[in-house]
C-alpha positions as CSV (number, residue, x, y, z in Angstrom):
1,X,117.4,96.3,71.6
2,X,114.5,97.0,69.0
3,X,111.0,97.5,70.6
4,X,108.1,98.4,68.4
5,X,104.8,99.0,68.6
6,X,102.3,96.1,67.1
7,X,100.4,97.6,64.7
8,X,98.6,94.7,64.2
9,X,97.3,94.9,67.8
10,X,94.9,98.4,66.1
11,X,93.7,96.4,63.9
12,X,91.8,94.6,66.4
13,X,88.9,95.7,68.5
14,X,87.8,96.1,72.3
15,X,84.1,95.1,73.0
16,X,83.1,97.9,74.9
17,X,84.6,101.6,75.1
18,X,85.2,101.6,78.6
19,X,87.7,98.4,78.1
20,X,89.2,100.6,75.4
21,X,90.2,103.1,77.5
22,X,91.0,100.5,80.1
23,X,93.3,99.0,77.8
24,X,94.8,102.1,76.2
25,X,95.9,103.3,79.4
26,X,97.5,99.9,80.4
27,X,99.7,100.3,77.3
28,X,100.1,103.4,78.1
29,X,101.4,102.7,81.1
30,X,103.6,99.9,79.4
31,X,105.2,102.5,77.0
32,X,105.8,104.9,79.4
33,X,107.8,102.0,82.1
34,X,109.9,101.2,78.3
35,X,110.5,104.9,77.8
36,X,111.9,105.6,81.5
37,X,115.8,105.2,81.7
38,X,115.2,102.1,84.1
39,X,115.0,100.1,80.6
40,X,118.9,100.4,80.0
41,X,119.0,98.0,76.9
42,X,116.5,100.1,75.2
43,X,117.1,103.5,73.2
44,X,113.8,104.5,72.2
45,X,110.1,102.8,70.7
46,X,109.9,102.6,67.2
47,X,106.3,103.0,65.7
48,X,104.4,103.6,62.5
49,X,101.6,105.8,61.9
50,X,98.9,104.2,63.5
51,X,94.9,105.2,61.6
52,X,93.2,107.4,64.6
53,X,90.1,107.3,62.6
54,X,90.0,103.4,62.9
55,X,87.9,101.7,65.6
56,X,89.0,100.8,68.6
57,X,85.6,99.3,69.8
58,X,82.5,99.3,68.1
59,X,81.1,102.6,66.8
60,X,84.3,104.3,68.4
61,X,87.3,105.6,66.7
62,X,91.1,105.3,68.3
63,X,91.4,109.7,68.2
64,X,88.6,110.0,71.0
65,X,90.6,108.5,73.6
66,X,92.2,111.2,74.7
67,X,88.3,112.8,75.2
68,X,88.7,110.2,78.4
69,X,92.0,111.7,79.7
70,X,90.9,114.0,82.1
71,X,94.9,114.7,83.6
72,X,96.8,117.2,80.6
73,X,99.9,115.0,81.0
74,X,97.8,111.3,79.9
75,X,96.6,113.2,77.3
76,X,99.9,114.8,76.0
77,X,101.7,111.2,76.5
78,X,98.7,109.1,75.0
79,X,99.4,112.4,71.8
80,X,103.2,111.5,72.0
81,X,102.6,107.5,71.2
82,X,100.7,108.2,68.3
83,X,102.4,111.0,66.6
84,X,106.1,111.4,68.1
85,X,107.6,107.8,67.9
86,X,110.4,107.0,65.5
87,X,109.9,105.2,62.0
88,X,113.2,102.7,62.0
89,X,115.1,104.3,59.0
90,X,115.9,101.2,56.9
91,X,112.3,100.0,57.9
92,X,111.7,99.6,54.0
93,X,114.3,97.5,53.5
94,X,112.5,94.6,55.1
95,X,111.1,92.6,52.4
96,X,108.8,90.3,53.9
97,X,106.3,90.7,56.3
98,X,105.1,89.4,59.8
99,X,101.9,87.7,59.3
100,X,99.6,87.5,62.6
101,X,95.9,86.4,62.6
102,X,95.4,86.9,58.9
103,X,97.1,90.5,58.9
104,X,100.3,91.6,58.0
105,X,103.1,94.0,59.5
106,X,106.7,95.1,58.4
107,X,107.6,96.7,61.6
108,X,106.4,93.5,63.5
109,X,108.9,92.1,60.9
110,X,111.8,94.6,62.3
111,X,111.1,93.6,66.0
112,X,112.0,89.7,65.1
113,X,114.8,89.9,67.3
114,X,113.2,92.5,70.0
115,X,110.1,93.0,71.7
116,X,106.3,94.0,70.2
117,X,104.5,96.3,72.5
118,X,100.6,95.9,72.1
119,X,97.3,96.2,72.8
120,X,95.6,93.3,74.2
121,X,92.9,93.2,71.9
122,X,92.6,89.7,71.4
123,X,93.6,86.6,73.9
124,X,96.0,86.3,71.8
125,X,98.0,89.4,72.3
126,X,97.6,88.8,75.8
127,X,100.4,86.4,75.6
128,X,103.9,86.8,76.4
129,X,104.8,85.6,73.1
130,X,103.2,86.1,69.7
131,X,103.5,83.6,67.0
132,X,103.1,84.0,63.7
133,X,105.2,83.7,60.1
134,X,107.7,85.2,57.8
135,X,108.0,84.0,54.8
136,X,107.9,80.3,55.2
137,X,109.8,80.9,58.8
138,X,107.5,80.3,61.6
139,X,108.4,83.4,64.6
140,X,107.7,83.7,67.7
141,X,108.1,87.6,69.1
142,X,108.4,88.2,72.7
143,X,105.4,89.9,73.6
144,X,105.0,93.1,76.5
145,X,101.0,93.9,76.8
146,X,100.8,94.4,80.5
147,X,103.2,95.3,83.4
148,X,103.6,91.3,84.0
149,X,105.7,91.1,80.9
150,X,107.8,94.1,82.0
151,X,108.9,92.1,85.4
152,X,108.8,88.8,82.9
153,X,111.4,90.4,80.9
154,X,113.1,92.6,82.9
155,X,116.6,91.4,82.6
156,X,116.2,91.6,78.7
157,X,115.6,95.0,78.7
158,X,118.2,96.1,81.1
159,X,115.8,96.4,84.1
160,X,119.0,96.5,87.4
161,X,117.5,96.5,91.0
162,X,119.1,97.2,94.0
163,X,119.2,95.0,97.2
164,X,121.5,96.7,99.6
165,X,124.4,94.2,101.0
166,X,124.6,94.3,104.8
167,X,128.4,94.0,104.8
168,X,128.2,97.5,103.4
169,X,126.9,99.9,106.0
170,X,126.9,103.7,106.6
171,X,130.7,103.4,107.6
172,X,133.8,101.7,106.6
173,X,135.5,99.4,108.6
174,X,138.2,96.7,108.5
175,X,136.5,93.7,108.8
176,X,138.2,90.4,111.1
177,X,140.6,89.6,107.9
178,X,142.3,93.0,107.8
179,X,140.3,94.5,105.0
180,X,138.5,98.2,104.5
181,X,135.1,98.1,103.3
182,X,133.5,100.7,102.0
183,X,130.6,102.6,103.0
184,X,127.3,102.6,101.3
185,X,125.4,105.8,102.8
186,X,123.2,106.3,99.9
187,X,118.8,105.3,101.0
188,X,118.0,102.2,98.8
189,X,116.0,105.0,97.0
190,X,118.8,107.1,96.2
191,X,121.3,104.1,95.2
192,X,118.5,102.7,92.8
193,X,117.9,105.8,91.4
194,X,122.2,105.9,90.8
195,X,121.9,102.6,89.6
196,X,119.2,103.2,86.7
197,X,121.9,106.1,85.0
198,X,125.2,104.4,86.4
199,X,127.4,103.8,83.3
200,X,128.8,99.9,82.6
201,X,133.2,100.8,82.6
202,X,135.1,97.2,82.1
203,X,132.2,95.0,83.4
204,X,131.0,96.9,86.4
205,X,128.8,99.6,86.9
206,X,129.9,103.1,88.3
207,X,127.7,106.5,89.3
208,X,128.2,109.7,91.1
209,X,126.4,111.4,93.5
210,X,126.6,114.5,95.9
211,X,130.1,114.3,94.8
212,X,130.6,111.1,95.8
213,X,131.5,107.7,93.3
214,X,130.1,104.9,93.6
215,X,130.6,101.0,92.3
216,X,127.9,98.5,91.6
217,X,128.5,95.3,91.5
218,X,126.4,92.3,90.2
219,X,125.7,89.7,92.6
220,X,122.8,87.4,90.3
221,X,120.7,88.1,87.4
222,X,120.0,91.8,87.2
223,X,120.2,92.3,90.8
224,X,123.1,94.5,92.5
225,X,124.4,95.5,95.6
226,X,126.7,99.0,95.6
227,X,129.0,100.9,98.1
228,X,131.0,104.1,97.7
229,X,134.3,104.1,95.9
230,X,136.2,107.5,95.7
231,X,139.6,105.8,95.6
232,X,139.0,104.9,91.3
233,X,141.4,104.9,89.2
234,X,141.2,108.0,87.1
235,X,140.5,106.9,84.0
236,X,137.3,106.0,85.3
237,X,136.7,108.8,87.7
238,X,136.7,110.5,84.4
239,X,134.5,108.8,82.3
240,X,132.5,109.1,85.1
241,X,132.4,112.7,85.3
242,X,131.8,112.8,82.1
243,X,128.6,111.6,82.1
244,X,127.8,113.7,85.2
């Protein structure tokens, strides 16, 4: 899954400074949720160098945000986005552009198919979709600008919660048809946690902790319910240690 920053969204002003910063930090904060390994479908955010000496309201340049960051770790993430983010390698082979509000981006161009991360600027990047053209193509991008299009598109991006199934408690048992079922003796915090890193094998979802497997199955959307499992096969045990 290709996210990229919307350059186009720079290009643009706040009115005031303080709605700068406000809005910095939102994306900030946006970037940071994409980042985390909660976002399963996506690698990593793909960005182009972004002009710090440009305005990003009137009379105040995009560099002297980080003036405003008084914590050293908003200041070193808000360094990160502007200077550490991946060009895409065969960005240049993209020969048209994405045209936006009378501007023009090629990375925009490379996220057709993914997700734009931006400022919101404009009322118009405030939208969970962003139209605009290619060539003679008319696109529309899917948008994220605020945490609302993070839970808007959370299945897209590979977003799983956990919602524990009460057939599953601390115990196994054999329930009134003669079957064993497992035990799930993990906090909802520690199984979603396990769930965020558990690795897809043959359409379900496996992790291991405190030596312990586990199987996660999907019960609708991206929700899943999970119990421990420690009698795998071992082909999977072991492409589950693997990863551990």
């Amino acid at each position: 899954m290709i996210v990229a920053v919307n350059d186009l969204s720079f290009k643009r002003m706040y009115q005031s400074k303080e709605e700068a910063v406000d809005g910095i930090r939102q994306w900030m904060y946006v970037c940071k949720k994409i980042e985390s390994r909660e976002t399963t479908a996506v690698n990593e955010i793909y960005s182009v160098m972004l002009n710090t000496s440009a305005e990003i309201a009137p009379g105040y340049p995009l560099v002297n945000i980080v003036k405003e960051f008084s914590v050293k770790e908003e200041r070193s993430y808000f360094l990160h986005l502007l200077a550490n983010l991946p060009k895409p390698d065969d960005l240049e082979e993209k020969a048209e552009d994405f045209c936006f509000m009378e501007m023009k981006s090629t990375i925009c161009a490379y996220a057709k198919h993914g997700f734009l991360v931006s400022l919101d600027t404009t009322a118009l990047l405030r939208e969970c979709m962003i139209q605009g053209t290619i060539g003679e193509e008319d696109v529309s991008i899917r948008n994220i600008s605020m945490m609302d299009h993070i839970n808007l598109y959370s299945e897209e991006l590979g977003i799983r919660f956990y919602e524990p199934n009460l057939k599953h408690g601390k115990t196994s048992y054999i329930d009134s048809k003669g079957r064993n079922v497992n035990p799930m003796d993990l906090s909802n915090e520690e199984a979603q946690n396990l769930l965020n890193v558990a690795i897809e094998i043959d359409g379900s979802l496996y992790g291991k902790l405190h030596g312990n497997y586990y199987c996660f199955r999907q019960h609708h959307n991206n929700y899943y319910h999970g119990y421990q499992n420690n009698d795998l096969d071992a082909s999977i045990r072991c492409k589950i240690d693997e990863r551990n």
